[in-house]
C-alpha positions, 0 to 999 in steps of 0.5 A: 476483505478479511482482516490479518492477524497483527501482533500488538508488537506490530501495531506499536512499531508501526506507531512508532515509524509514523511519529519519527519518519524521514524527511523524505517519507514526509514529503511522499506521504503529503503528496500520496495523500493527494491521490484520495481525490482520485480513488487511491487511499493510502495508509503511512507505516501500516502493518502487513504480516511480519512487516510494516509497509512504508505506504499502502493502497488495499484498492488496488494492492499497491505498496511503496517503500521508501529506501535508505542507505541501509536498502543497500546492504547485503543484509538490507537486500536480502531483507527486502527481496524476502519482504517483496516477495511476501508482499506479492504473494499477498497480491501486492505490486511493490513499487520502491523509490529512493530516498533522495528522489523522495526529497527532491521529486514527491510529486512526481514520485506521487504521480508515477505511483498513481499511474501504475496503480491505475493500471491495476484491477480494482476490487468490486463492491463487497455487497455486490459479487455477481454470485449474489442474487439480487436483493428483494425489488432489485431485478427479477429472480427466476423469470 
């Protein structure tokens, strides 16, 4: 998969949101990393263009954010609405949760996002695309 280009600026931010996460972050993200025994590998505050996602899943593109109070705003919605549809232009489904669900119900936060990422397409090996010929002993070429 290529590799974005992110600022340094970007990359310090997102250092700084992992140290001092929410309570509700926390508890999502205890119960998020679970999901790697079933092929869902997330990242915590990791940098997607101009924005840093809460979580993220490269296979498949799965993002979820966790909203506080400031979410509410109209300043916040319009914030988000433009990082939601960076995000799916990107290829990403954005599933949004709010933070009091968070502190009470991670696991089932955790659960709802493992069902609907299952649904998404995954990525295929990167060494095997179907346009590549098959490497020398593993198949017959031009018979």
């Amino acid at each position: 998969m290529p590799r974005t280009l992110v600022t340094a600026e970007m990359r310090i931010k997102a250092k700084g949101q992992r140290r001092f996460a929410t309570r509700g972050e926390t508890l999502v993200w205890y119960e998020l990393r679970d999901l790697k025994a079933e092929g869902l590998k997330f990242r915590r505050q990791s940098p997607i263009g101009p924005y840093v996602a809460d979580f993220v899943c490269f296979d498949p593109k799965v993002v979820v954010e966790i909203d506080g109070d400031q979410h509410e705003t109209e300043s916040g919605k319009r914030h988000d609405s433009n990082r939601d549809e960076y995000m799916r232009a990107s290829g990403f489904m954005v599933l949004r949760y709010d933070a009091g669900d968070a502190l009470t119900h991670a696991w089932h936060i955790a659960r709802d996002v493992r069902d609907k990422a299952g649904a998404l397409p995954r990525l295929p090996h990167p060494s095997r695309y179907a346009s590549h010929p098959p490497r020398e002993g593993e198949g017959e070429v031009g018979v």
